[in-house]
Backbone as a chain_set.jsonl record, in Angstrom:
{"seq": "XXXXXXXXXXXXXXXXXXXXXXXXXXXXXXXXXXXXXXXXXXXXXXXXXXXXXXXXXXXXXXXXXXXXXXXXXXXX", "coords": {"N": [[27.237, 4.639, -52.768], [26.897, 4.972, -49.981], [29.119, 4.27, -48.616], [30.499, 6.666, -50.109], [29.36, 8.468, -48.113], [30.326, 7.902, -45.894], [32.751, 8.513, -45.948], [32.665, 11.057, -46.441], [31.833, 11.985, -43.937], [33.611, 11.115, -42.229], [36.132, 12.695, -43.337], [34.817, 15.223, -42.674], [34.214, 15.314, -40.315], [36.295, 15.562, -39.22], [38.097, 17.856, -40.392], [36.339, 19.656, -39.436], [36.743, 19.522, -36.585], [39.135, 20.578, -36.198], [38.173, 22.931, -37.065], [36.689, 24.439, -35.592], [38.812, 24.262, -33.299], [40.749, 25.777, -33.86], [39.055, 28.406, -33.504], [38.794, 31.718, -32.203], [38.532, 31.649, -28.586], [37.538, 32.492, -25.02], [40.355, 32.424, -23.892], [42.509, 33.289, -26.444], [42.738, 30.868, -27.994], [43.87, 28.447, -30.575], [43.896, 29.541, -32.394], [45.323, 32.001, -31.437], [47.894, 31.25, -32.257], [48.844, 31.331, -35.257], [48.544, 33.834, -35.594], [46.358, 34.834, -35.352], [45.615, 36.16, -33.068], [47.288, 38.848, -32.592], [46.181, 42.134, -32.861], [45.302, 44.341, -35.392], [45.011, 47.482, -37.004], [44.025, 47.152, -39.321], [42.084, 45.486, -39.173], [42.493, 42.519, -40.619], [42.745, 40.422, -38.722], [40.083, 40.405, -37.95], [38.8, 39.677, -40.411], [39.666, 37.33, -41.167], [38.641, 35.833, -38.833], [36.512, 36.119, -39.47], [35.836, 34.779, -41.881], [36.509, 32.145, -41.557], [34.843, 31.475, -39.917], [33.044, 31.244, -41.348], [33.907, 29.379, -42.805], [33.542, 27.172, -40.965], [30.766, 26.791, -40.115], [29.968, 25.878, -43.269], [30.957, 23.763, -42.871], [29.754, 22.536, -41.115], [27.219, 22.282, -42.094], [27.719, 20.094, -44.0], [28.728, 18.263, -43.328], [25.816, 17.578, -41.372], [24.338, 16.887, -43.415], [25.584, 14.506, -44.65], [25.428, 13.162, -42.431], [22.92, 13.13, -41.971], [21.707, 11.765, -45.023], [23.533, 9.207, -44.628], [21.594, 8.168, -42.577], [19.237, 7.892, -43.69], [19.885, 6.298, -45.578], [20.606, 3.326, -44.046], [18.128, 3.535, -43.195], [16.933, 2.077, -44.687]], "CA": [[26.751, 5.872, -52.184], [26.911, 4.163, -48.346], [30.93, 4.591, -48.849], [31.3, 8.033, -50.435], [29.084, 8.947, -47.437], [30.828, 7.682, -44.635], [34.446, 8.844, -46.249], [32.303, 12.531, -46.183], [31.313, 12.16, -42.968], [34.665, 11.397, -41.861], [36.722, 13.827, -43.28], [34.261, 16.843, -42.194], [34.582, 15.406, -39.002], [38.191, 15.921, -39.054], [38.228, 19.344, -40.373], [35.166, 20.145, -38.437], [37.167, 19.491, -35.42], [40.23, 21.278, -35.97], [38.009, 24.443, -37.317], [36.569, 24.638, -33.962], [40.071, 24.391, -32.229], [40.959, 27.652, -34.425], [38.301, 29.802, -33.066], [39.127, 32.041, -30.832], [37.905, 31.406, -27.432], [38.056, 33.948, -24.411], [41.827, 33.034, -23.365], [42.979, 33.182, -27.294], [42.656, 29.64, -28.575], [44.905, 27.87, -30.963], [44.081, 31.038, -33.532], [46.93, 33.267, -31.73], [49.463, 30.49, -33.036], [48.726, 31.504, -36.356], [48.44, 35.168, -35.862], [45.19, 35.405, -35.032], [45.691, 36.652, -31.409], [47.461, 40.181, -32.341], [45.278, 42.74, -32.753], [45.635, 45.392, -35.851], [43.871, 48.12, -36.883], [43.862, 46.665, -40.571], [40.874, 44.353, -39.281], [42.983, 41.575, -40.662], [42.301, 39.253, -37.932], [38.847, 39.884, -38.343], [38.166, 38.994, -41.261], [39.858, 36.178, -40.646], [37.838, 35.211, -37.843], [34.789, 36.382, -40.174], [36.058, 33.325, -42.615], [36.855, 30.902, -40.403], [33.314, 30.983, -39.39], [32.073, 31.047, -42.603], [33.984, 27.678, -42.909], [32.954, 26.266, -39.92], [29.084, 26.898, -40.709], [29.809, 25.152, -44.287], [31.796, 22.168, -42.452], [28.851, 21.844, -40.224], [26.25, 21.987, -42.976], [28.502, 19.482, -45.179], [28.579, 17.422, -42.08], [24.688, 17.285, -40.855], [24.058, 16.388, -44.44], [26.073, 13.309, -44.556], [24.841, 12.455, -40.833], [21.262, 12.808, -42.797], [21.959, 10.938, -45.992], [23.466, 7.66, -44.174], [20.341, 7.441, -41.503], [18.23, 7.429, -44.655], [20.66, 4.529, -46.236], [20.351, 2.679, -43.075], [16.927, 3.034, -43.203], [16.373, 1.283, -46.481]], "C": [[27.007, 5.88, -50.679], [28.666, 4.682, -48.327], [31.148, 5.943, -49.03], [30.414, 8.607, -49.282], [29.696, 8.743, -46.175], [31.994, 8.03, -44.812], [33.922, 10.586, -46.28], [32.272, 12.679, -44.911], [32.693, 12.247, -42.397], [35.903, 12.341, -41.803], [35.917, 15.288, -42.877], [34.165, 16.222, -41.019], [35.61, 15.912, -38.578], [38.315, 17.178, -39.111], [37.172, 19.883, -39.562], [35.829, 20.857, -37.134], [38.23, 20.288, -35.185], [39.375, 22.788, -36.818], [37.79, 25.304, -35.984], [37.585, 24.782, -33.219], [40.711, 25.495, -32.498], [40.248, 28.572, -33.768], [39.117, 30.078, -31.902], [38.334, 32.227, -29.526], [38.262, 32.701, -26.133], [39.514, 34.005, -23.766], [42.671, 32.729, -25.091], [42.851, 32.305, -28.109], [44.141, 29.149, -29.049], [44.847, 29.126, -32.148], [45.082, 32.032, -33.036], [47.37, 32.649, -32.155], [49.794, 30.874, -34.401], [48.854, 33.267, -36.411], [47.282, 36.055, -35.795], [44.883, 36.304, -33.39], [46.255, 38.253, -31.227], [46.55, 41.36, -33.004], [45.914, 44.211, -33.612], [44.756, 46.315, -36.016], [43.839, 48.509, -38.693], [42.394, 45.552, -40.383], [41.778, 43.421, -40.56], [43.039, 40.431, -40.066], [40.776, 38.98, -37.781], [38.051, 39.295, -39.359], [38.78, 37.66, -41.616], [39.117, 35.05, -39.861], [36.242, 34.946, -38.806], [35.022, 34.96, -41.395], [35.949, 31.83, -42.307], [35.82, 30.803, -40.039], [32.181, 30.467, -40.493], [32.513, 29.367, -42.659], [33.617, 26.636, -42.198], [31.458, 26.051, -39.805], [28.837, 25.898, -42.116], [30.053, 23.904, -43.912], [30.296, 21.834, -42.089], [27.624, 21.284, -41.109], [26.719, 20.384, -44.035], [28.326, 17.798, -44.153], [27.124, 16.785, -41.716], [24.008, 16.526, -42.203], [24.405, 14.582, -44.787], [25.618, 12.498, -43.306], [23.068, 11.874, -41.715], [21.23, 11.625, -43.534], [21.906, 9.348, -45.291], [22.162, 7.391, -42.948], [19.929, 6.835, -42.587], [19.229, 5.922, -45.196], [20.22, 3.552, -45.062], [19.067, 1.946, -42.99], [16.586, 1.947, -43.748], [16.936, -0.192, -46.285]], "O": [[27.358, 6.957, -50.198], [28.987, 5.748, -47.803], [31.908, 6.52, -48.252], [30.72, 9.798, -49.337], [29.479, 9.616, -45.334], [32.644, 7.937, -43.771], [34.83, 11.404, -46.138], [32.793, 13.744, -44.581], [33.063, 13.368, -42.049], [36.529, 12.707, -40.808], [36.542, 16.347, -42.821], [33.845, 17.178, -40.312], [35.745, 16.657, -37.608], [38.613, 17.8, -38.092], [37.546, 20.867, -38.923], [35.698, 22.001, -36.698], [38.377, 20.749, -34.053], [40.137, 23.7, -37.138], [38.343, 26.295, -35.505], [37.379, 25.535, -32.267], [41.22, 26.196, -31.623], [40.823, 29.606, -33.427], [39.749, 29.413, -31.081], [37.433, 33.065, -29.541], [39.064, 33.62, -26.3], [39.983, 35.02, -23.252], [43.539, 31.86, -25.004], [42.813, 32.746, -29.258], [45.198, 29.271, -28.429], [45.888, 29.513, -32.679], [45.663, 32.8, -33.802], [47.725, 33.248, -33.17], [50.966, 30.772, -34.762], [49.311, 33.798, -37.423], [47.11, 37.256, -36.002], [43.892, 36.903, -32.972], [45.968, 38.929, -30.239], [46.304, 40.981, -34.149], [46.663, 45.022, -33.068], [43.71, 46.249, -35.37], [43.7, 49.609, -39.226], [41.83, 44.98, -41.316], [41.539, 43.915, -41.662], [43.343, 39.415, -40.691], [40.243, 37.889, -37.575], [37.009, 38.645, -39.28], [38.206, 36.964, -42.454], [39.007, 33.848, -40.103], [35.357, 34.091, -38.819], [34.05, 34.225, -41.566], [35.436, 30.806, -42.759], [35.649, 29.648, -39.65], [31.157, 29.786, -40.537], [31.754, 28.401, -42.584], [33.405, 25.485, -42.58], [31.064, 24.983, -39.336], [27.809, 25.228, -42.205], [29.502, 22.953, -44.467], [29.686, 20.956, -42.699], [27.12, 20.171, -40.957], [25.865, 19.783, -44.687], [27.907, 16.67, -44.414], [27.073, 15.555, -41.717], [23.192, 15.624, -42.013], [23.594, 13.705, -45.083], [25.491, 11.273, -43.309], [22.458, 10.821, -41.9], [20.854, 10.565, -43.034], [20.969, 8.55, -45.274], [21.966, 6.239, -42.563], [20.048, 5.621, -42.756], [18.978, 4.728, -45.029], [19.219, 2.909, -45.379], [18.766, 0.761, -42.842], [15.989, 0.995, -43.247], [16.8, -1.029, -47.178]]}, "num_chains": 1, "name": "protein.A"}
């Protein structure tokens, strides 16, 4: 359990980190590279953005969980 938690923890660190480097920030981010930076009036980039957050809210949750879990192992 100690293992499949620290191989969670690790990979939602990873993606964690590069979800965050997607957002867009106030000079564009790394989201124009992708296409997130031009601006239609299909709201196509927003709901984009509106995803991308959603995933970054699940990473984080997926994340604080596993941070949780191994204290408690630790504990014990």
């Amino acid at each position: 359990m100690k293992l499949f938690l620290q191989i969670l923890l690790i990979v939602s660190s990873v993606l964690l980190i590069v979800a965050v480097l997607l957002h867009r920030g106030r000079g564009g981010g790394l989201s124009s590279l992708f296409g997130g930076g031009m601006q239609s009036s299909l709201s196509g980039s927003s709901m984009a953005e509106k995803n991308l957050d959603r995933m970054t809210l699940g990473l984080g949750a997926v994340w604080m969980i596993a941070i949780v879990g191994l204290g408690l192992l630790v504990k014990l």
